[in-house]
N, C-alpha and C positions, 0 to 999 in steps of 0.2 A: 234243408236249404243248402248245405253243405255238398251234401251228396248232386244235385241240381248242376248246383257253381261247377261243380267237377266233370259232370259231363257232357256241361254246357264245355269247357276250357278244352278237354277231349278230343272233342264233336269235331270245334273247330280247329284244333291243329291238325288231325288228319284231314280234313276239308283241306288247308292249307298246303299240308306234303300231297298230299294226292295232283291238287293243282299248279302246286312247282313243278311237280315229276313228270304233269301233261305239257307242260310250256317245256320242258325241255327230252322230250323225245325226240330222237332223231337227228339230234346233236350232238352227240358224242364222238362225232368224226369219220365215225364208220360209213361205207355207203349201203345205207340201209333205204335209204329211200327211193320208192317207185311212182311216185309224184299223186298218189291218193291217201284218202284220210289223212288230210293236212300234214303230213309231214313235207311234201315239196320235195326237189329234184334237186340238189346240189351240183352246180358247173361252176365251184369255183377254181375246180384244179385246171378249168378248159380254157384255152387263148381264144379268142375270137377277132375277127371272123372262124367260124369253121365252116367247112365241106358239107352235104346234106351228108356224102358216103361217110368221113369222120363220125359226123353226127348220128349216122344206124346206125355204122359200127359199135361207138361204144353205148348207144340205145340195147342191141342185142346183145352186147356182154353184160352189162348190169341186169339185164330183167334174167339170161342163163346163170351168172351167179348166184343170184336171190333164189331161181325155182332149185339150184343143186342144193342152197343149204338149208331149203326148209324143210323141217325132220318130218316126219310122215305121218305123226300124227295129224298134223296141222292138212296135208296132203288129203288124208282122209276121211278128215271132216268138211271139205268140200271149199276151204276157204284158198282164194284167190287162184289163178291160174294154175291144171296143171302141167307139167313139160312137154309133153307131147302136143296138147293142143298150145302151149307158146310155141311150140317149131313152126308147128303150120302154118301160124299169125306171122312168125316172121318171115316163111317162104314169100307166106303173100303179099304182106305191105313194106316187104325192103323194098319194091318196083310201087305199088300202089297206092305209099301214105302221099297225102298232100303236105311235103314240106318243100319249102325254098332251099333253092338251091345252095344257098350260103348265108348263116344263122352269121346274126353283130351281135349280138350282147345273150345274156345270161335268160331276159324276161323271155326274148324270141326264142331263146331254146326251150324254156318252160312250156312256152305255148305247143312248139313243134313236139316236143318229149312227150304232151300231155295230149295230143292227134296223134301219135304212133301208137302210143299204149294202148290207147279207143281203137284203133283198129286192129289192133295185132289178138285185144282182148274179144272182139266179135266173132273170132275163130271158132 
């Protein structure tokens, strides 16, 4: 019974840290996020209104930073975009994503961040 109690208490502390450490990804301040698998797009650093061009702007800088710093393994196992076919998504939807002209708040940039990324990723 002992032994049971034990890895019944076990079981569920990792349960526990596992489920903190998921509620809190992508938290940590860094901009790590490319607005899929629930991490979400942080604009808090952004004043709004902004420009749609502000808005690719720093669209294709975040998604170039992200592809320069993922190490290669990751590259070559086939997971998430990689740099070369992100250039070409961005030649083609700086002119072709459907965004407004001038984003108000933080949710309409989500929306717009999350229609560039879908198009720049169909490359």
């Amino acid at each position: 019974m002992k032994i049971l109690r034990t890895a019944i208490v076990a079981t569920l502390g990792l349960s526990a840290a596992l489920a903190l450490s998921a509620c809190h990804r992508g938290k940590d301040g860094g901009d790590n996020g490319d607005g899929h698998r629930g991490r979400g797009m942080d604009f808090s650093d952004v004043k709004f209104p902004i420009s749609k061009a502000d808005f690719i702007t720093r669209m294709n800088t975040r998604m170039r930073q992200r592809c320069a710093s993922r190490d290669a393994q990751s590259q070559q196992s086939g997971r998430g975009i990689d740099c070369s076919t992100l250039e070409a998504g961005i030649a083609k939807c700086t002119t072709a994503a459907v965004i407004p002209d001038s984003i108000a708040d933080q949710d309409a940039a989500r929306d717009a961040g999350r229609s560039y990324f879908q198009c720049v990723r169909q490359q």
